[in-house]
N, C-alpha and C positions, 0 to 999 in steps of 0.2 A: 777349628771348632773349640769352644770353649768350652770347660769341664762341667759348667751350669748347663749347656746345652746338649754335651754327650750325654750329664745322666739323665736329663730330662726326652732325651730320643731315646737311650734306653730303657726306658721305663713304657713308652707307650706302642701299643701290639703294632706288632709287624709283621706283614701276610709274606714276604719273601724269605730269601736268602739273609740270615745276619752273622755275621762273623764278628765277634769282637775280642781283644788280645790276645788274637793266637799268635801265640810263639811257639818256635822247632828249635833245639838245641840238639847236638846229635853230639856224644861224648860229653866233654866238663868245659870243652871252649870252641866249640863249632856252631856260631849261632846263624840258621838260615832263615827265620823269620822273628822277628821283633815286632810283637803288641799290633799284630795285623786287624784293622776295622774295618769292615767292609757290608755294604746294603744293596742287593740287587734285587728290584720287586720285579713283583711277577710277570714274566713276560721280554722284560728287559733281559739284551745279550749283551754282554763284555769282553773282553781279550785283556787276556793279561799278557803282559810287552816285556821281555827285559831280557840281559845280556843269558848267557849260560851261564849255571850255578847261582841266580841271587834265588831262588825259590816258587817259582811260577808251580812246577810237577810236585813239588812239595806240599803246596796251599792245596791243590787240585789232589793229592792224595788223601790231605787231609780230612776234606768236602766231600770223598766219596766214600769218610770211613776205612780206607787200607790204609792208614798211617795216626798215629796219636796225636793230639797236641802234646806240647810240654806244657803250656800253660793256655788260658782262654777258653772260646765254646762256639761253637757253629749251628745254630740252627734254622728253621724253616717254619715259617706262620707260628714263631714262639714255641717250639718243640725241638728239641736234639734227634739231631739224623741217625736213622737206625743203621747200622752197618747193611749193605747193600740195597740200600732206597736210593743212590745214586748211580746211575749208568758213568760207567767210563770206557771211553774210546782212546786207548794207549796213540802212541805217536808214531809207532811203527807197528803197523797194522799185520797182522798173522793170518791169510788167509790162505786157504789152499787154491791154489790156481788153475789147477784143472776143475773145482765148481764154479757154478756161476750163483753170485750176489746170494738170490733164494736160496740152494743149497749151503752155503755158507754157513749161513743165519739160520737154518733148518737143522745143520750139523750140531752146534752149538744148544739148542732147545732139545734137541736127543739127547745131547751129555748129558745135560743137564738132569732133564726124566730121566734117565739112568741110572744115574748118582742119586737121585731121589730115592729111587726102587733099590739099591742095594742097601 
């Protein structure tokens, strides 16, 4: 993409997902994501693909608000993601095994009113 037509795609509204130069540095030289661009409109599903360690859980942290950029912006229909407007489903799933599915997910919505009310 050419720089006349990034800034001209940046500039006009977009209803999904936009990510544009997010970078993660962690320390003064641990660089895991570099000027990441990214458009997934509404409705559209993707995978992100890649070895362990280049930044897949990193970008995904990013996007759900538990983790900062170092540099760049994420946001959604031209708005920035409010911390917890993104649902995440970790990789290694935490469930108690003697409930079933409903309970689970019922356990979790208790906590939560809980922690509300205290």
């Amino acid at each position: 993409m050419t720089s006349a037509s990034y800034s001209s795609a940046a500039a006009e509204p977009f209803e999904g997902l936009r990510i544009r130069g997010v970078a993660k540095t962690f320390g003064t030289d641990t660089t895991v994501l570099n000027e990441i661009d990214l458009d997934v409109h509404p409705g559209e599903l993707i995978s992100l693909v890649g070895s362990s360690g280049t930044g897949k859980s990193t970008l995904l942290r990013i996007i759900a608000g538990l983790e900062e950029p170092s540099a760049g912006r994420v946001t959604y229909a031209g708005q920035p993601l409010e911390r917890g407007s993104v649902g995440v489903v970790f990789q290694r799933p935490i469930l108690y095994p003697h409930l079933s599915v409903k309970d689970n997910i019922l356990l979790v919505r208790l906590s939560v009113w809980v922690l509300r009310v205290l």
